[in-house]
N, C-alpha and C positions, 0 to 999 in steps of 0.2 A: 798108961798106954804109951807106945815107943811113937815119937815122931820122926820121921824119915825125910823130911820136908826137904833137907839142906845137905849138903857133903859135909860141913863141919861139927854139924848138931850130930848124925848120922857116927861118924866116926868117933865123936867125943864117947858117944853109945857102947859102940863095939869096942872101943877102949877100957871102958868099965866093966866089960863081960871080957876083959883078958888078953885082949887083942891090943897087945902092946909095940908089938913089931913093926920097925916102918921098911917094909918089902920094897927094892925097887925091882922095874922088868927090865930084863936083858933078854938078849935074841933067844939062848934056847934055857935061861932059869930065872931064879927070882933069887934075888940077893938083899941078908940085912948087914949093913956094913957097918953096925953097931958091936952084932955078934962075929962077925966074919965069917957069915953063913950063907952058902948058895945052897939052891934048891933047885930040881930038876924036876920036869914033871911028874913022875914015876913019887917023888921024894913028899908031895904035899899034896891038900882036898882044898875045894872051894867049896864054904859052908855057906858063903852067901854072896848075892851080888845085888848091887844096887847102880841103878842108872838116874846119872843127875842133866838136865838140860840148861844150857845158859840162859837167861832173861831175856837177853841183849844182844845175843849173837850165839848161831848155830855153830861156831868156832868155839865155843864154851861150854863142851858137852866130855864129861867125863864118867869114867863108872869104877865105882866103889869093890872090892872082892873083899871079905873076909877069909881066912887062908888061916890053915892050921896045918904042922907039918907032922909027920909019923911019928916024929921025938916030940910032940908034944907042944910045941913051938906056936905061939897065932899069933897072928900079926896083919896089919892091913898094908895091902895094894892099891893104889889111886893110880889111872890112867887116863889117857885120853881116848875119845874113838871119835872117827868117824876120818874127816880129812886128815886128822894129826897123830892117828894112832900109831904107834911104834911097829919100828918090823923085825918079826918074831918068826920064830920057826913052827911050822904047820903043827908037828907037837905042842909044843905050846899053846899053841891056838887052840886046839882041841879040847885044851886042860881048863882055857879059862873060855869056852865059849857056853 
């Protein structure tokens, strides 16, 4: 059985099912700057999303995307939300809401 408990445990997971990409977010794509790949919304799916809350402080809340791209491509996204979440273009938004 998958435990989902933790972002690290979580991610180590979806690592082992292929998701090797470390995606960052930018205003209007996702970029891995390993492969020198951006991605636009149009460009990738969100197969899964995970929300983690901090212990210790509601400033410590992040959410997990799994993210596969048209070419094949999967990779994960770690973000912040809530006071800290990054600012994106309404597209965007749309893609990973």
């Amino acid at each position: 059985m998958e435990n989902y408990d933790t972002l690290s445990t979580t991610m180590a997971q979806l690592q082992e099912q292929g998701y090797t990409c470390d995606f960052n977010l930018c205003s209007g794509h996702i970029e891995c700057n390993s492969l020198k790949l951006k991605l636009h919304p149009e460009d990738f799916d969100v197969d899964q999303t995970f929300r983690f809350e901090g212990m210790s402080s509601t400033d410590d809340n992040s959410i997990l995307y799994a993210i596969s791209s048209k070419k094949g491509i999967k990779g994960l996204l770690v973000d912040a939300y809530g006071v800290y979440a990054e600012n994106i273009t309404e597209t965007m938004r749309q893609k990973l809401r």
